[in-house]
Wavefront OBJ file of the C-alpha trace (Angstrom):
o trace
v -16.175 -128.351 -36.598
v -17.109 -131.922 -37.756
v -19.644 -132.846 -34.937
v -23.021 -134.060 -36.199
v -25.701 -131.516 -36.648
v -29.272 -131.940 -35.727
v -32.495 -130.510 -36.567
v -33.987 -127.695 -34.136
v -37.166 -126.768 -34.996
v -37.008 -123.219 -35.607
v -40.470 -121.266 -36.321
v -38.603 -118.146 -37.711
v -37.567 -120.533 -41.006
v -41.434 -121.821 -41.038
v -42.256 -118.331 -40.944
v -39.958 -116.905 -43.467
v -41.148 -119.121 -45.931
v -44.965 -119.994 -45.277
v -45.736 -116.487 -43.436
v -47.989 -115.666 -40.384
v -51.163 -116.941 -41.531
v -50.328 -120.028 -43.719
v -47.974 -120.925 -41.087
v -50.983 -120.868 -39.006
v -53.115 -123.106 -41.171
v -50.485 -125.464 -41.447
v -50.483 -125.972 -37.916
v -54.202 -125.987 -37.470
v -54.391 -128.706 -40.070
v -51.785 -130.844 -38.984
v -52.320 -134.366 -37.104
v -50.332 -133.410 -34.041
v -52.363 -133.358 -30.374
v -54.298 -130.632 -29.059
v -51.217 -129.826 -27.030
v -48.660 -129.607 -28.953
v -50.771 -127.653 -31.665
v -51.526 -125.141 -28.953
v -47.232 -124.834 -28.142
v -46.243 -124.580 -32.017
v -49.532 -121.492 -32.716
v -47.924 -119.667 -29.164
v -44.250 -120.450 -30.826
v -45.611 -119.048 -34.185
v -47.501 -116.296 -32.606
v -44.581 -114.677 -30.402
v -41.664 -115.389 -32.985
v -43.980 -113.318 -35.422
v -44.711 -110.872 -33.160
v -41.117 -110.269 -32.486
v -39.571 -110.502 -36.368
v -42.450 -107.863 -36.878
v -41.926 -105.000 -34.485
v -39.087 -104.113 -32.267
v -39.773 -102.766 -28.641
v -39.742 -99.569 -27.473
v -38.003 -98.851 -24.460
v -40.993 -100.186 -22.408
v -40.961 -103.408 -24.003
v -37.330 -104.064 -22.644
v -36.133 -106.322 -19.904
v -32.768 -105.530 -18.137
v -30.301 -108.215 -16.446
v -26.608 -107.821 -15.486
v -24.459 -109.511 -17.779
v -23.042 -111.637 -15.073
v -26.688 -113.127 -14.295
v -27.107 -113.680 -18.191
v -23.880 -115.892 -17.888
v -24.522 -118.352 -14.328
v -27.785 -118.389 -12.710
v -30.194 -119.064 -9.498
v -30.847 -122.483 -8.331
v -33.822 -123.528 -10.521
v -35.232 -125.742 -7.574
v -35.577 -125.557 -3.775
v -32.170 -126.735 -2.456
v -32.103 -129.233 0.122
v -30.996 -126.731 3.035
v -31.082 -123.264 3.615
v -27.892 -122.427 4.877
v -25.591 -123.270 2.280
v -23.694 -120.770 -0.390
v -24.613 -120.738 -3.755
v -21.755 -120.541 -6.025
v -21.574 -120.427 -10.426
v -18.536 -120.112 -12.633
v -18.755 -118.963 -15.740
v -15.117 -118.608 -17.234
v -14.096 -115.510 -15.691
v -17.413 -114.379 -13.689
v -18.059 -115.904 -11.147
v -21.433 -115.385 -8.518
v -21.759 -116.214 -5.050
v -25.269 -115.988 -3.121
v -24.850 -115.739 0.713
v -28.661 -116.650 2.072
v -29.384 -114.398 4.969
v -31.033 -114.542 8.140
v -33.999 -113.180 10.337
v -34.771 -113.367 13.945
v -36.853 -115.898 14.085
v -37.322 -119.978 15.906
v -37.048 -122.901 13.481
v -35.086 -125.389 12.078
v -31.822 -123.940 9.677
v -31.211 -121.971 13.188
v -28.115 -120.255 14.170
v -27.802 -119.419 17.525
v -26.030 -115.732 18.389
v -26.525 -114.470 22.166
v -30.146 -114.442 22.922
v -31.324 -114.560 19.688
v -32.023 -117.214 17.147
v -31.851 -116.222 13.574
v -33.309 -118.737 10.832
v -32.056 -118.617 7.323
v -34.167 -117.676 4.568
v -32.183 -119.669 2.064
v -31.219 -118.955 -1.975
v -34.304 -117.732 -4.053
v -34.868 -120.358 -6.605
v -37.095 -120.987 -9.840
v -38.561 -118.920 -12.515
v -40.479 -116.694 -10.205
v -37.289 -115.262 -8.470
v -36.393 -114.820 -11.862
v -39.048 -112.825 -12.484
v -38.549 -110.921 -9.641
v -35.006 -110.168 -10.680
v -35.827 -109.244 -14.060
v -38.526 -106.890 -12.855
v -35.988 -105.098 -9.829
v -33.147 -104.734 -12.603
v -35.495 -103.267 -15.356
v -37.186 -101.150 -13.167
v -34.156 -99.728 -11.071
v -32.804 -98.844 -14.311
v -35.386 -96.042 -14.280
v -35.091 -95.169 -10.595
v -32.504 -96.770 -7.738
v -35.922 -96.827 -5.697
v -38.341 -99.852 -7.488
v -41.857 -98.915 -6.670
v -43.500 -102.566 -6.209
v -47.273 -100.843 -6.536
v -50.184 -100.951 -3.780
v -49.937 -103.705 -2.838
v -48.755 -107.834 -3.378
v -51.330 -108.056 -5.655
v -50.723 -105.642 -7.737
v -46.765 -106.569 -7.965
v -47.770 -109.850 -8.778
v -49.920 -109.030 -11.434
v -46.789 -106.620 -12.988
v -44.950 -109.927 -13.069
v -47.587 -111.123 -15.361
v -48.192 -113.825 -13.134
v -51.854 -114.738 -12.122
v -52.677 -113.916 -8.664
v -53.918 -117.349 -6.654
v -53.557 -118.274 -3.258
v -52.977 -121.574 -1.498
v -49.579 -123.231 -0.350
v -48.615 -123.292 -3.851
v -50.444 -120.659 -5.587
v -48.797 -117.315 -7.015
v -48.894 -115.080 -3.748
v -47.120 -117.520 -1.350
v -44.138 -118.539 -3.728
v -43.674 -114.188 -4.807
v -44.000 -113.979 -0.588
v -41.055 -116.681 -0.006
v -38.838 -115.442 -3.176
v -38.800 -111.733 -1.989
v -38.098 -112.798 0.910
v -35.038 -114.642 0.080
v -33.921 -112.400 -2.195
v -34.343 -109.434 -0.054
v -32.109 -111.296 2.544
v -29.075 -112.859 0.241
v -25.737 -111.246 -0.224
v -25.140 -111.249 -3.947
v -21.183 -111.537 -4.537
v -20.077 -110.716 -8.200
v -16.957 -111.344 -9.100
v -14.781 -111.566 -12.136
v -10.952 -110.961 -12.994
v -10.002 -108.912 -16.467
v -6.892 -110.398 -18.038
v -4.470 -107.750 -20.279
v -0.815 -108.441 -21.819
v 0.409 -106.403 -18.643
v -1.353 -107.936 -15.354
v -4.192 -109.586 -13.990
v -6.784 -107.507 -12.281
v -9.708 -108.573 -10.306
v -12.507 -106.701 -9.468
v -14.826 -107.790 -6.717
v -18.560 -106.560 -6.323
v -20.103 -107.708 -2.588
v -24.118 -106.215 -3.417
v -27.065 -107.108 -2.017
v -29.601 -106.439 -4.199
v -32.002 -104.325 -2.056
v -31.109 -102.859 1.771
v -32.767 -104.259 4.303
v -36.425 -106.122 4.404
v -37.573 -103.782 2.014
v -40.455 -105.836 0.269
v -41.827 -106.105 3.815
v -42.756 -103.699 6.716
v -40.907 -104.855 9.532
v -43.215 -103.421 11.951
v -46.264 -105.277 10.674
v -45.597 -106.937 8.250
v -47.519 -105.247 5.665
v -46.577 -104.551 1.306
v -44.022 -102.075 1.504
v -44.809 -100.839 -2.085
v -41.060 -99.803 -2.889
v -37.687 -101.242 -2.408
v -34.498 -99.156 -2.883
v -31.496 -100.731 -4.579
v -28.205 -101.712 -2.642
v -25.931 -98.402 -3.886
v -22.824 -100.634 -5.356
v -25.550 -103.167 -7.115
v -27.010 -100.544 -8.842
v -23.943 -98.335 -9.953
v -22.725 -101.598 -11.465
v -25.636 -102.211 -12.840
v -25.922 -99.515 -14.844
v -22.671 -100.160 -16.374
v -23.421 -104.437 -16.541
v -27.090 -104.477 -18.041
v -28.267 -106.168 -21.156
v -31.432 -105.497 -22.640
v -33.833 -108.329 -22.869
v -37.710 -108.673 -25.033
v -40.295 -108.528 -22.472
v -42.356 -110.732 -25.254
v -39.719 -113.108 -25.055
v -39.883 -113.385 -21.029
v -43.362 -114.120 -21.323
v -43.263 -116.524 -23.548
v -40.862 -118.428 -21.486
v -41.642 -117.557 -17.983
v -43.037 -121.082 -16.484
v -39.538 -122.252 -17.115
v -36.611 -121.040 -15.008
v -33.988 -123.054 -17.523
v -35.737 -121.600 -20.482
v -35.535 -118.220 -19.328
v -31.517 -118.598 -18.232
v -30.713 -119.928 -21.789
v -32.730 -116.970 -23.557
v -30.227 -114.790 -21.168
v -27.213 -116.035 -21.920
v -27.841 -116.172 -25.906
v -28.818 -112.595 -25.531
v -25.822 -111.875 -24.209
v -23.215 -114.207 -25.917
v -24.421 -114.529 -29.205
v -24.160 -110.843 -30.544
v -20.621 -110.819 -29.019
v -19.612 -113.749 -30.951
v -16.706 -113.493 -33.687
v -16.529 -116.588 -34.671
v -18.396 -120.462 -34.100
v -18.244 -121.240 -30.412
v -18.642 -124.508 -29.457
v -20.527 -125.091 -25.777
v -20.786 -128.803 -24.604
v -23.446 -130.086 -22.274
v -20.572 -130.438 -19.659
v -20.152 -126.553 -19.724
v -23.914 -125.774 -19.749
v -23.627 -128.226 -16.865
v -20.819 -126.441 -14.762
v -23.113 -122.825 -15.704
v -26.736 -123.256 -15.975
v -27.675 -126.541 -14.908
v -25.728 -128.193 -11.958
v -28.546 -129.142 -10.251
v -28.680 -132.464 -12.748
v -26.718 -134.843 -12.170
v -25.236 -136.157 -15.303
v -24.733 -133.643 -18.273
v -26.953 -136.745 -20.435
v -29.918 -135.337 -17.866
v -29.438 -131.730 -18.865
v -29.256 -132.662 -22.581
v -32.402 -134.341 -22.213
v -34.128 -131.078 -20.907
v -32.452 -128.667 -22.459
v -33.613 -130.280 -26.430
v -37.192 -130.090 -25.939
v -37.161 -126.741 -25.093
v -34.607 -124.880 -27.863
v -38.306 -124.548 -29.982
v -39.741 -122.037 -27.708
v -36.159 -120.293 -27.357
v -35.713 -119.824 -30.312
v -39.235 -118.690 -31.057
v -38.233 -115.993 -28.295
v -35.326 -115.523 -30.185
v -35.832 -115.930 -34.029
v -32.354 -114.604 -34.481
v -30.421 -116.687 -32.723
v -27.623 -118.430 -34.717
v -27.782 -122.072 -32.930
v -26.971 -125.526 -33.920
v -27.670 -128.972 -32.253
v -24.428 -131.206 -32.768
v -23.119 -133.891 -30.986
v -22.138 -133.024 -27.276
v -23.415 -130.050 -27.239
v -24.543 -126.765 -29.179
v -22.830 -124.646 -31.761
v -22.957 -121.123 -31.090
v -22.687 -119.073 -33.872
v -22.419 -114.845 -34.217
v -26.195 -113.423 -34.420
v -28.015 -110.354 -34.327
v -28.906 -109.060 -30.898
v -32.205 -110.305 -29.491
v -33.238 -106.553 -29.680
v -32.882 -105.155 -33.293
v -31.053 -102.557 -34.375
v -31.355 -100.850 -31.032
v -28.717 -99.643 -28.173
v -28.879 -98.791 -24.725
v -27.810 -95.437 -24.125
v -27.978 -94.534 -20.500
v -31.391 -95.139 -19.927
v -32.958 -94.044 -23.190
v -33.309 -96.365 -26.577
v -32.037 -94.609 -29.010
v -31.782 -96.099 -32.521
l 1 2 3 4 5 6 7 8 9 10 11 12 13 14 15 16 17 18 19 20 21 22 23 24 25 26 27 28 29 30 31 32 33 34 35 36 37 38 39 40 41 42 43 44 45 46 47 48 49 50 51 52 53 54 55 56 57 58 59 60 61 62 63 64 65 66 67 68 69 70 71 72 73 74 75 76 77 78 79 80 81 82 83 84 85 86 87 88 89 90 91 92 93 94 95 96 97 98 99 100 101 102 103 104 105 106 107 108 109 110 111 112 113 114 115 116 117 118 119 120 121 122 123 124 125 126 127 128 129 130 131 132 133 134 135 136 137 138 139 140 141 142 143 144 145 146 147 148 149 150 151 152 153 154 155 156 157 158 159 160 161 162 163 164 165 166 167 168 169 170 171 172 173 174 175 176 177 178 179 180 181 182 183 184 185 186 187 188 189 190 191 192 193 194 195 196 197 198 199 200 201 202 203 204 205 206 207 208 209 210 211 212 213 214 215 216 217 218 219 220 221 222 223 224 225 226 227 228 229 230 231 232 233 234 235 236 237 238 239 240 241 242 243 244 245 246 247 248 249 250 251 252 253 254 255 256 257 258 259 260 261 262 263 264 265 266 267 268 269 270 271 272 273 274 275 276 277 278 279 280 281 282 283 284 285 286 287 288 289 290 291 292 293 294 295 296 297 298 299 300 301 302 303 304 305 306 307 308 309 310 311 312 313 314 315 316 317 318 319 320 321 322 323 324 325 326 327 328 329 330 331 332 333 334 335 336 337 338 339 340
């Protein structure tokens, strides 16, 4: 390929050469801001801290390869009716919001009752959410949330404040929404003989399981829709819970991580993926692919410092995807137990 290639900062060099603690003092005696000395030392601190150790099985994240290759809606959409729908060559994913019987505006009217829809689960903390349901049900079909709201949010590693915007009413609205959505997975295998497609129609948990119907109250588990979770188990690709942390305030940041994770060790060759694709699959909420371009560049640092082994090359109109180790080392998934 003869595109133009551009500089990504990338800690795991820096570190390579310099090591932890000069790499450290460099940074500390550099003329940058405060701020941006405090992102590089958090880049250098979790790329290190990942190159060094590998996880055990409790320091993985799970996510179905499908959701590693679209993603959620990483702001509020403008209503709350409307389908959700993300193409990613073959996969495709549909979210169907749901309803519940309740007055308001989003209303559809059947008989005597008026149902309101909840609308698509959006932004880095239904992300978290998701992350935390897949990992979890991986262990048992039936997620125990802990004792309470709290509690779950604090498993999210997510500080618990209140207030219209604070941690406890955006968890509240996003397992809400995703409690209610129909979660369509599709995708269509291609051999020399035929075309098959194979359709999944899963919604994530049964019923208004985060939530006591009765009153309202934590419900403290949530049981797994049956087909979600049997493909699941089949579909899931281990993630670095160090790496989720490190990029959880940022729902793009944390659906780029995913889909490196899962494209990148599968790689056989260079892949070329323009800002027009990452357009039409992560980020079709911007409006020109020049906009996601613009977002997506100041963020590859942290990425990759959740990723030091990423293979990944800024060129013109686009990035250059090249085969890399997996983002966990030298470690399968083997049922449910890491094995090495």
């Amino acid at each position: 390929m003869s595109a133009k290639r551009n500089s990504v900062p990338k800690v795991k060099e820096q570190l390579m050469l310099l090591g932890f603690e000069q790499s450290v003092n460099a940074a500390n005696s550099s003329q940058m801001s405060e701020k941006e000395r405090s992102l590089l030392l958090r880049r250098i601190e979790t790329a290190h801290d990942i190159m060094s150790s590998e996880p055990g099985y409790d320091g993985l994240s799970f996510l179905h390869s499908g959701l590693c290759q679209t993603c959620l809606p990483h702001t509020k959409l403008s209503d709350n009716h409307s389908m959700w729908v993300r193409n990613s060559g073959r996969f495709t994913l549909m979210v169907q919001p749901g309803a519940l019987n309740r007055g308001g505006k989003d209303v559809i009217h059947s008989g005597q009752s008026t149902e309101q829809y909840v609308g698509i689960p959006y932004g880095s903390k239904a992300r978290l959410i998701m992350l935390y349901l897949q990992t979890e049900g991986l262990k048992s079909q039936v997620v125990e949330l802990g004792d309470s709201q709290t509690a779950f949010i604090r498993s999210l590693g997510l500080p618990v404040n209140g207030g219209p915007r604070g941690s406890i009413a955006m968890i509240k609205e996003q397992t809400l929404r995703i409690s209610r959505c129909n979660f369509v997975l599709q995708w269509q295998d291609v051999d020399e003989h035929r075309s098959k497609q194979t359709v999944v129609d899963a919604r994530i948990t049964d019923g208004l399981e985060f939530w006591n119907n009765a009153d309202g109250a934590w419900a403290g588990s949530v049981r797994l829709n049956d087909r979600f979770y049997e493909h699941l188990v089949q579909h899931s690709v281990p993630l670095d819970k160090r790496a989720i942390a490190h990029l959880s305030g940022s729902s793009l940041a944390l659906d780029l991580y995913a889909l490196f994770a899962y494209r990148l060790p599968r790689l056989e060759k260079e892949l070329f993926l323009s800002w027009q694709n990452m357009q039409n699959q992560i980020g079709s909420e911007f409006s020109r692919s020049y906009d996601l371009r613009k977002k997506i560049v100041p963020m590859l640092a942290d990425v990759l410092a959740a990723y030091p082994h990423a293979n990944i090359e800024l060129v013109t109109g686009g990035l250059l995807l090249k085969p890399s180790p997996p983002a966990v080392k030298r470690t399968k998934v083997k049922g449910f137990t890491l094995v090495e």
